[in-house]
C-alpha positions in Angstrom: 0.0 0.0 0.0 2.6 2.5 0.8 5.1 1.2 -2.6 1.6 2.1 -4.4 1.0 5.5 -2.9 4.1 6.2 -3.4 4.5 5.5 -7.0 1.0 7.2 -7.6 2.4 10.0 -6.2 5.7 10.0 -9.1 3.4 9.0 -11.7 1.2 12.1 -10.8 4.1 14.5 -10.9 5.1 12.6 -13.9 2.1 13.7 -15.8 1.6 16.5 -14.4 5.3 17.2 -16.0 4.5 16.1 -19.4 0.7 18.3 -19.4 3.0 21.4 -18.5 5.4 20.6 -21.8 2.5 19.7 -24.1 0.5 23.2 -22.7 3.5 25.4 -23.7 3.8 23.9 -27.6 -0.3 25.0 -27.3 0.4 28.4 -25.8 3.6 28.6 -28.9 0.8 27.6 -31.3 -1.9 29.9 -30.9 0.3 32.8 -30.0 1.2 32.6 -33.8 5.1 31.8 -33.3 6.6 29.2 -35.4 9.9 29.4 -34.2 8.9 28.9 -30.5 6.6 26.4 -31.2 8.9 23.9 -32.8 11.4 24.6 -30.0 8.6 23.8 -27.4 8.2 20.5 -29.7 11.9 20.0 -29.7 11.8 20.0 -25.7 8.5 18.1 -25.6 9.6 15.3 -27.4 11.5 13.8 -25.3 9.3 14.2 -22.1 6.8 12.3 -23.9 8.7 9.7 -24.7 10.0 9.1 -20.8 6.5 9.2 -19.9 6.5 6.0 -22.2 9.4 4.1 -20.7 8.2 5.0 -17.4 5.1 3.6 -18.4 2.7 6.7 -17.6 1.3 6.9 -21.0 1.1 4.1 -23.8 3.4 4.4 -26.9 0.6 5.0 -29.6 -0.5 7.8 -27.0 2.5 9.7 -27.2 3.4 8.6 -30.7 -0.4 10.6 -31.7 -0.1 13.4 -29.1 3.4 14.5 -31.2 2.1 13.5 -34.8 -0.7 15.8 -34.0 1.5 18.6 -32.5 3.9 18.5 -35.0 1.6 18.9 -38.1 -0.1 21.5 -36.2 3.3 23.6 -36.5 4.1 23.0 -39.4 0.9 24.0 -40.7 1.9 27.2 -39.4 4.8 27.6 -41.7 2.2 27.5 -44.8 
């Protein structure tokens, strides 16, 4: 009970981590900046992809989050 609180509680921050990343590639988008949006990508990337081996979110999960974000930017570009 406690090994489970106290993963819950990592898993939790974990999340709560990889939300904050995916909410400042949003913010990049719809402020209109391409540039700072693909650097929020750049940084997000890799968060997702922890959140994967750490087994917070499934692999298609993150694989569809960052297809989605990064067509959204480059849409931006055309």
């Amino acid at each position: 009970m406690r090994q489970t609180e106290r993963r819950t509680a990592v898993n939790t921050a974990r999340r709560s981590r990889i939300r904050t990343f995916l909410r400042k590639v949003e913010d990049a988008i719809t402020s209109g900046d391409q540039a700072a949006a693909a650097a929020a990508l750049k940084a997000a990337q890799p968060e997702l992809m922890r959140g994967v081996t750490k087994g917070v979110l499934h692999k298609n999960t993150a694989s569809r989050k960052m297809s989605r974000l990064a067509h959204r930017v480059k849409a931006m570009g055309a």
